[in-house]
N, C-alpha and C positions, 0 to 999 in steps of 0.2 A: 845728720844728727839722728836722725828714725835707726837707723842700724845701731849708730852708738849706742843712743838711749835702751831701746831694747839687749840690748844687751849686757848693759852695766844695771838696769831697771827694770828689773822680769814684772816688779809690783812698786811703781811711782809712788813714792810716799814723801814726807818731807824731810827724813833722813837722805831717803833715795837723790831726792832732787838736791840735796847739801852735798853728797857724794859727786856725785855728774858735775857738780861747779865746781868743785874739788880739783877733778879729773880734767877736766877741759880748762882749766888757768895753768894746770901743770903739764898739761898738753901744749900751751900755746908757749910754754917756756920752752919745749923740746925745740924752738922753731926759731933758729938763731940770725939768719937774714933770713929777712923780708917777710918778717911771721904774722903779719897781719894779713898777708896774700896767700901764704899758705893754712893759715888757720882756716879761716875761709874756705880755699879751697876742699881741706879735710872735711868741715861740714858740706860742701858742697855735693863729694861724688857719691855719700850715698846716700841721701838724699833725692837723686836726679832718677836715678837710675839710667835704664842705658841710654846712651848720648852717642852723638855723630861723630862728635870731633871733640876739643877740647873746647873750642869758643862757645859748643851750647852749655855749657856750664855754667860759663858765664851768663846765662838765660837762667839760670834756677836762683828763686829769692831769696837762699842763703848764698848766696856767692853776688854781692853787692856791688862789686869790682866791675872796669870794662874787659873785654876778652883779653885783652892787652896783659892785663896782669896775670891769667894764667900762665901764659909761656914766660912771663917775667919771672913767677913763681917757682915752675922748675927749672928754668934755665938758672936762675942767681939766690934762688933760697939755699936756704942749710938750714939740716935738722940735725941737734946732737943724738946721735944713733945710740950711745951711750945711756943716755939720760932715758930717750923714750924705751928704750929697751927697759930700763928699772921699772919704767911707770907701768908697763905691759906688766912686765911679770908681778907686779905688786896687784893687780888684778886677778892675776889664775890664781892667788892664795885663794880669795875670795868663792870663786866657783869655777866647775869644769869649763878646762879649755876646749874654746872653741876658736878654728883656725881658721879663714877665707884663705882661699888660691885662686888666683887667678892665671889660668893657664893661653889666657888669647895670644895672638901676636902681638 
């Protein structure tokens, strides 16, 4: 959530903070199986920073789960790519786009 918030919240105010609830209810709708595991995990990875594996995730106390559900989470979630897609771009109205790539293996 430190990534997200930062970024949707350059100046936490209590508009800001009504936005960010906003944004993450309508984030946790993008997440059609199993979205309590992958919501989670979305506040999880950046949050943690870097990690070994996926089960240390499960070690970061946004990610409340046992390890178990992460591989549950990407193996058998669904995210409407549609939906989150809207929600993204309903953001870059707001201010410059800023992009993450993640180029690892």
């Amino acid at each position: 959530m430190a990534v997200v918030s930062s970024v949707l919240l350059p100046n936490p105010s209590r508009q800001g903070l009504a936005r960010l609830a906003v944004f993450r209810q309508e984030l946790m709708g993008c997440f059609t199986h199993r979205p309590d595991a992958l919501f989670e995990l979305a506040d999880a990875v950046p949050a943690a920073g870097p990690v070994l594996s996926l089960p240390h995730l499960s070690l970061d106390p946004l990610h409340r789960r046992g390890h178990g559900s992460v591989y549950a989470a990407l193996a058998k979630g669904q995210i409407n790519t549609g939906t989150l897609r809207d929600l993204l771009a309903r953001q870059l109205d707001q201010r410059p786009a800023v992009f993450a790539i993640n180029v690892s293996c």
